[in-house]
C-alpha positions as a printed Julia matrix, in Angstrom:
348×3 Matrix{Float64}:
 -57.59  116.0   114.05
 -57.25  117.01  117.42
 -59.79  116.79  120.51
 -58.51  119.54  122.78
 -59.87  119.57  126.53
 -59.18  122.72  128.18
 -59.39  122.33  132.05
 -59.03  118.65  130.88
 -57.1   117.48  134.04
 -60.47  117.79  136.07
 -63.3   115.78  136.8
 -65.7   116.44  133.61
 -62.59  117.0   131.24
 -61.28  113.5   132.19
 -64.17  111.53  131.75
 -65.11  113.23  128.34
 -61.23  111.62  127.56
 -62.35  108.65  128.83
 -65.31  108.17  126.38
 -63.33  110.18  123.63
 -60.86  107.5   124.14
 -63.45  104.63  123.77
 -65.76  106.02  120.6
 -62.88  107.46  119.13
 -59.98  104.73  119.54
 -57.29  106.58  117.1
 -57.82  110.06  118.5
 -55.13  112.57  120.11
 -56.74  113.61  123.18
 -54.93  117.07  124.55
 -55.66  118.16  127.99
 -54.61  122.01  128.36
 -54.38  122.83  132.26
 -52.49  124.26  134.88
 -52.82  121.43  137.08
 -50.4   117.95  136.32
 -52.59  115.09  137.54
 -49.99  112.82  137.44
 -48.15  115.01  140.31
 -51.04  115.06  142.67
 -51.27  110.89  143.0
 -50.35  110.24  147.0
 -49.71  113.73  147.38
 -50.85  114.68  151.8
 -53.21  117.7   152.24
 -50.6   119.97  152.63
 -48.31  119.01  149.91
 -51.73  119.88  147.33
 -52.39  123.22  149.11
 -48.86  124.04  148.6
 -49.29  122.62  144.69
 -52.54  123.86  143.51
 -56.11  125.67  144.75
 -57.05  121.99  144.88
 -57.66  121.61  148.76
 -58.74  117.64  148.62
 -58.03  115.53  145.22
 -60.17  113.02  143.88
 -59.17  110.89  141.41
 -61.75  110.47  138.51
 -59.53  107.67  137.0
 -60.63  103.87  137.94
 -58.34  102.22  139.81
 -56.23  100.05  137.25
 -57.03  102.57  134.4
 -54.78  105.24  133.01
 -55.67  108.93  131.5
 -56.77  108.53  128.26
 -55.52  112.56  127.44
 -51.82  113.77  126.93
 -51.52  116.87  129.6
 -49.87  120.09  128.52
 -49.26  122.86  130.68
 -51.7   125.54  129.9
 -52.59  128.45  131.98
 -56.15  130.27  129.76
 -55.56  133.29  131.41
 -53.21  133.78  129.04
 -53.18  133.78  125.23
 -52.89  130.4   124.26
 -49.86  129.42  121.95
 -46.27  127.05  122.07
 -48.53  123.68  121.99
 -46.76  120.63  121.06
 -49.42  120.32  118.27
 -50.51  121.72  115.41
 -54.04  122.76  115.72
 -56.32  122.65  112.77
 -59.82  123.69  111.56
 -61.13  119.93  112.14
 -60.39  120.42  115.81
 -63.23  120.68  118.51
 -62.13  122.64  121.53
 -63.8   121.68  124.76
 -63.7   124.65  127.02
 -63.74  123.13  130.37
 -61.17  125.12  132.73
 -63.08  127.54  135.01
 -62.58  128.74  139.08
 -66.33  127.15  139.19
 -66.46  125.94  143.63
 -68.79  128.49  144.92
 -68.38  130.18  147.98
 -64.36  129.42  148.09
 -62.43  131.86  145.89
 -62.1   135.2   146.24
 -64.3   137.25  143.57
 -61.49  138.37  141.52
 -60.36  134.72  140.39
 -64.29  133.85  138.94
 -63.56  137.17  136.6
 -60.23  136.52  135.34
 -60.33  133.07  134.71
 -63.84  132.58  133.31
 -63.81  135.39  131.75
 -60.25  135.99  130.3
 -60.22  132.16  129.66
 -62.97  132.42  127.21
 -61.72  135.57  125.61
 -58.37  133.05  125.06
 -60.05  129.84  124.41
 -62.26  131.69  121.57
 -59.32  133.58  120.31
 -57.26  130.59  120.21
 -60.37  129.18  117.42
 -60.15  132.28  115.78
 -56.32  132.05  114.92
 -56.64  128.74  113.73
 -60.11  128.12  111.97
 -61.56  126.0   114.43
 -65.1   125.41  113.67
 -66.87  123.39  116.93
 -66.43  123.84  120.38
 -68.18  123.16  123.44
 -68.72  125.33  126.35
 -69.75  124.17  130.22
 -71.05  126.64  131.95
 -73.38  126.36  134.67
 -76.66  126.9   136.08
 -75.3   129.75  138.49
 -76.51  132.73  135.74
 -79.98  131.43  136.17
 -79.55  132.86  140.33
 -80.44  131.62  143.34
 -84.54  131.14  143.28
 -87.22  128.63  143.59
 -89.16  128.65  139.99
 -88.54  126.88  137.45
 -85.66  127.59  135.22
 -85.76  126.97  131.01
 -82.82  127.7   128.79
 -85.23  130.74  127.83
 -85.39  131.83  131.42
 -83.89  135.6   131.95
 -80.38  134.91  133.34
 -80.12  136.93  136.7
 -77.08  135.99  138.77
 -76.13  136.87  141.86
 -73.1   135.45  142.59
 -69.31  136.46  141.32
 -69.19  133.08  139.37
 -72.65  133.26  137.88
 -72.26  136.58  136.98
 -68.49  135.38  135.04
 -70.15  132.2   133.34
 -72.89  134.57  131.8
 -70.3   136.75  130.47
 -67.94  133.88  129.25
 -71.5   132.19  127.48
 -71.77  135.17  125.63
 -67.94  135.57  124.87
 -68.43  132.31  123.16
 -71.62  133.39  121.53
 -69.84  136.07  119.62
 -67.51  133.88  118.55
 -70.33  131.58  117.0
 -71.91  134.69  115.13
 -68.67  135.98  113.25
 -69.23  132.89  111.18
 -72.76  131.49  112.19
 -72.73  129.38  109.08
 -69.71  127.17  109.81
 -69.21  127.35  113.17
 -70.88  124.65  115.78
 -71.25  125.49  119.52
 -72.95  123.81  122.59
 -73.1   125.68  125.42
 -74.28  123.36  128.83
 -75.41  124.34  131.94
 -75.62  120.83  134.24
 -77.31  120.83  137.71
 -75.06  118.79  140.29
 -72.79  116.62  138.04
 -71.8   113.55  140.34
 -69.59  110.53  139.62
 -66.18  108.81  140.13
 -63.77  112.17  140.99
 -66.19  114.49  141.83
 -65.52  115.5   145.16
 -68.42  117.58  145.69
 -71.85  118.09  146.86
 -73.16  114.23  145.83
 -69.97  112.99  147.76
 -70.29  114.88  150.41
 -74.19  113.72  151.17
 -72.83  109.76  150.66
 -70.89  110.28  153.38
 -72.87  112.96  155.56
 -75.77  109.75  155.72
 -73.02  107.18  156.19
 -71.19  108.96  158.68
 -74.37  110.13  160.64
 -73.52  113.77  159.8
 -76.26  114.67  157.55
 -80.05  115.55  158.54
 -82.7   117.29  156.11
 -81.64  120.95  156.59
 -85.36  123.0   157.04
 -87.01  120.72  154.16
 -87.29  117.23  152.43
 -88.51  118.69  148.98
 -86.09  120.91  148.16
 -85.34  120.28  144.36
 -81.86  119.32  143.16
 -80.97  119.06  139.14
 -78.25  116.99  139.23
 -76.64  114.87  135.87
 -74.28  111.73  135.99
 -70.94  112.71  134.96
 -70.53  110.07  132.06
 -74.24  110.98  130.51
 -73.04  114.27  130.3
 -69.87  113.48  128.46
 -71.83  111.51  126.51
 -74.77  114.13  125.72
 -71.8   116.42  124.88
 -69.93  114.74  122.6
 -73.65  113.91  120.61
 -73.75  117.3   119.84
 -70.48  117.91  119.3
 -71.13  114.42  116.49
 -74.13  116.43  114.67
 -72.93  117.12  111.07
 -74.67  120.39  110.6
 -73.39  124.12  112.45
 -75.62  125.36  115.37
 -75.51  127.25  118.81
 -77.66  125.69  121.07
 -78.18  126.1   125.22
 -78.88  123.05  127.09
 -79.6   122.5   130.57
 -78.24  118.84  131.81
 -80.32  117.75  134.48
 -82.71  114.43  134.83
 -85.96  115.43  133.83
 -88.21  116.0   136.31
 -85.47  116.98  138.67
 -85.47  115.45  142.1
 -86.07  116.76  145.58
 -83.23  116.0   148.34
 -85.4   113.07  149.86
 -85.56  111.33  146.44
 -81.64  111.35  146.03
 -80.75  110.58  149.76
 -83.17  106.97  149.12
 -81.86  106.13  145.72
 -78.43  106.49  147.31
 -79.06  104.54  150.52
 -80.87  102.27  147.99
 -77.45  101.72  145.36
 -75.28  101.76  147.94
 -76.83   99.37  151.0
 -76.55  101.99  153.15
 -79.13  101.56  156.03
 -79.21  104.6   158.0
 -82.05  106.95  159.65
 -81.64  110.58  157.79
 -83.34  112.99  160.39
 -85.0   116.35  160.08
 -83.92  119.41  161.2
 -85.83  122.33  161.78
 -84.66  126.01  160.88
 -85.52  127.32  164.48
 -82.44  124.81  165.94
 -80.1   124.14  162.2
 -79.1   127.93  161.82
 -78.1   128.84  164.79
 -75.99  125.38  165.31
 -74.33  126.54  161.56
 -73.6   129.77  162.99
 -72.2   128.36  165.82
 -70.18  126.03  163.47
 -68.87  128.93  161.49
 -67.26  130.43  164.37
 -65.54  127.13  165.0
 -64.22  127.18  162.06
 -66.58  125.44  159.97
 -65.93  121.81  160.82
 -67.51  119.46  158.38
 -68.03  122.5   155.77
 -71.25  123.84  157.96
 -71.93  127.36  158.09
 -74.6   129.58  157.34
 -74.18  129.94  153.87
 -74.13  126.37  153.39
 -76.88  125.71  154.87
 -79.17  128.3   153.23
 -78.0   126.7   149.32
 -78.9   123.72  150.73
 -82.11  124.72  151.33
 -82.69  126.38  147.65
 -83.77  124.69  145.25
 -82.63  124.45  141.9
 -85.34  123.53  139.94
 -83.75  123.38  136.51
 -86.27  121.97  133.51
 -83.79  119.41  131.26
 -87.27  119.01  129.25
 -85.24  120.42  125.96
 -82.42  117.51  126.73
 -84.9   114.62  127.08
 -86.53  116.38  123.59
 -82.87  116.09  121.88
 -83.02  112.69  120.29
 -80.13  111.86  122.64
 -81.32  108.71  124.77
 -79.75  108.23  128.16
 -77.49  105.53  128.71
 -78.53  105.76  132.59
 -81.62  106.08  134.99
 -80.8   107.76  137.96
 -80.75  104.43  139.72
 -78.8   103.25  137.29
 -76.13  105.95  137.4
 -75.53  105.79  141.25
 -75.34  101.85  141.01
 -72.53  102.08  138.27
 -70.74  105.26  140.45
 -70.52  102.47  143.69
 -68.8    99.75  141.27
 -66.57  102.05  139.77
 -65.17  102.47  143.98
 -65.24   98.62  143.66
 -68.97   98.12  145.39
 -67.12  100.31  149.14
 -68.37  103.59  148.96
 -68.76  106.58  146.68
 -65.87  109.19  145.94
């Protein structure tokens, strides 16, 4: 049997081999991507633009550790064939790879690979009889509002990407009803997923406070779903574990979710960080991110920035925390363990 991790050279994809690697010791772990993380190791700024879309790499791998999956060159735009395996119906396909950083990509490349790349990924089940497979979208088809959002909430995107991971959910979902008895899917939709690799919005706040370069932009309460990258995983392959077919939606997020003040203390908390996090009002932060932008953005800081900062998304994970699954983590918990996996210096 084969565990195959499309988009598996990434952040989520390498931790699920991680954990794959530990529950399941005898395993083959395949990780089907475009990108070689072996090549990217000590590679300058320039060298990865020149390399891959990946503008700053992250390792997700502890230092001292090794990658758990065997990479293959794989490209899901196109069909999906000449793998150094056999595939068989006991497989479980985790469909990982997606153009996901939002804004950052021109429209086009949210289309074709979210969208062709599940149109692959599901064809690539059909040919061989696979039977479960996994899906992470996101919580971008809900759109950008302030209520709060239930897996039976009317999807309304408004963005290029949200708008592609809607269509690739449902891509998947027809694959699940040609064969509704047999076939198993999960389809997830995490708030913020932080952790060791993720090089994104939690890591950027660590070092916004640490640095001095973060204030509350317009608001303190703005609500943020965020999940820990290895409860995920581990939520994901519980499902994936159930002995029975389904198709289920689940939004991955603590439950309640917590506002931007919350997170900032528990981090400062974690992480001994001791310093003051001011408050900026909308009447001087938009104008100074406009300002930014024609500056070039220094720091990441423009406009549009600013204002998803300032939405909330209030995502309910009330049908996760109903699962059966128990967490491994508390919140506290999970940023504690995120610092000792960067050896107790910082978080990245």
């Amino acid at each position: 049997m084969n565990y195959i991790i499309t988009g598996g050279s990434g952040f989520i994809g390498t931790h699920l081999a991680n954990l794959l690697s530990e529950t399941h010791p005898d395993a083959k772990i395949w990780s089907l991507d475009i990108v070689d993380p072996s090549k990217l190791e000590g590679m300058s700024e320039q060298q990865l633009q020149e390399y891959t879309t990946i503008k700053q790499w992250k390792s997700p791998v502890v230092d001292g550790e090794t990658r758990k999956a065997t990479f293959v060159y794989c490209d899901v735009r196109k069909p999906i064939e000449n793998l150094p395996f056999t595939p068989s119906p006991d497989d479980v396909i985790f469909n990982f790879a997606a153009v996901h950083r939002t804004p950052g990509h021109p429209d086009l490349s949210y289309f074709e690979t979210n969208i062709r790349g599940a149109e692959n990924v599901t064809a690539f089940a059909e040919k061989y009889g696979i039977k479960k497979m996994v899906f992470t979208s996101s919580i971008a088809p809900y759109g950008a509002a302030e209520e709060l959002k239930t897996e039976n909430t009317l999807p309304t995107p408004n963005t290029p990407y949200g708008i592609s991971k809607l269509v690739a959910e449902k891509i998947h979902q027809m694959w699940h009803a040609k064969d509704a008895v047999n076939r198993q899917l999960t389809i997830v939709r995490p708030g913020v997923v932080y952790g060791k690799g993720e090089n994104g919005n939690f890591t950027r706040l660590y070092w916004g406070i640490r640095k001095h370069t973060f204030a509350y932009p317009g608001r303190r309460d703005t609500i943020k779903a965020c999940v820990y990258v290895k409860e995920l995983v581990r939520f994901i392959l519980w499902n994936v574990d159930k002995p029975t077919p389904h198709n289920e939606i689940y939004n991955c997020t603590f439950e309640p979710a917590f506002t931007i003040e919350q997170i900032v203390n528990a981090m400062k908390e974690q992480t001994g960080l001791k310093q003051f996090v001011p408050y900026i009002p909308n009447s001087l932060i938009m104008p100074a991110a406009a300002l930014a932008k024609c500056l070039g953005s220094p720091m990441g800081i423009c406009p549009a920035r600013v204002r998803k900062l300032q939405i909330s998304t209030n995502i309910c994970g009330k049908k996760m925390a109903d699962s059966g699954y128990q967490l491994k983590y508390s919140f506290d918990e999970s940023l504690k363990d995120w610092f000792q996996d960067n050896k107790n210096q910082f978080l990245k």
